[in-house]
N, C-alpha and C positions, 0 to 999 in steps of 0.2 A: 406157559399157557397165558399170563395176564399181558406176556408182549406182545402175545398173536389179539388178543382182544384192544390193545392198547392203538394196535395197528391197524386193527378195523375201526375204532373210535375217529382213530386221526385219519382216515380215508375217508369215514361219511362225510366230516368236515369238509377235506380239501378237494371231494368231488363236487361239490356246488358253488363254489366258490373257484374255481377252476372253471366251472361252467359258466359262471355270471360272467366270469375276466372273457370269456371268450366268447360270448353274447349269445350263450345257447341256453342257458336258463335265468328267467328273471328273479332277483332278488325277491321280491313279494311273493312270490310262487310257493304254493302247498309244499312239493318236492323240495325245496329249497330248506325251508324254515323248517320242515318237517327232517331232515337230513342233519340240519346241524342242530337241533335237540336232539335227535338221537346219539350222535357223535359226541357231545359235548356231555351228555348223560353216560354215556358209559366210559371216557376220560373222567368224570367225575368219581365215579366208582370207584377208577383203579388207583385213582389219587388218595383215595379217603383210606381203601385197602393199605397202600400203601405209606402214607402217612406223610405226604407231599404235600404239606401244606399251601404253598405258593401254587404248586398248580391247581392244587384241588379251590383256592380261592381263583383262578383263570379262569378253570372250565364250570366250575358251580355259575360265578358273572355270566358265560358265557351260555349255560344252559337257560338260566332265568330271563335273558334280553333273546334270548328264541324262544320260550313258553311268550313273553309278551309280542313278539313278531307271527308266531301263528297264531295267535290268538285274534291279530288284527286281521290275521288272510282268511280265517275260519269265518269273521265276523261280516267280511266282505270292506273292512276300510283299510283304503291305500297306507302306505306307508308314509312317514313322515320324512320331510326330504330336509337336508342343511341351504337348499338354493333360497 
């Protein structure tokens, strides 16, 4: 049961992310940022469940920097760019 959830966790991630690489959804995007907190939040779970700690510190970073990334697309400001 927790690999069939594990596999859904790792699939919300790597379908937007899949999307962005292939220019059908923008990284700023609601669906986007909204997909990979979901994803990143339930890998968190099964990590803590299970007592993984190195991932569960992965996907916790990786939940926390999408609560801060939808927070910006909710708010309506762009994203922060490295150019």
């Amino acid at each position: 049961m927790l690999q069939g959830i594990s596999i859904l966790g790792a699939l919300l991630i790597l379908l937007p992310f899949a999307g962005s690489q292939l220019g059908r959804l923008a990284t700023h995007s609601l669906v986007y940022q909204g997909l990979n907190l979901i994803g990143s939040s339930v890998l968190t779970a099964v990590a803590a469940v299970e007592q993984q700690y190195g991932f569960l510190l992965l996907e916790g970073a990786w939940a926390l920097v999408s609560i801060v990334g939808l927070t910006r697309v909710l708010q309506g400001r762009p994203a922060r760019s490295g150019d």
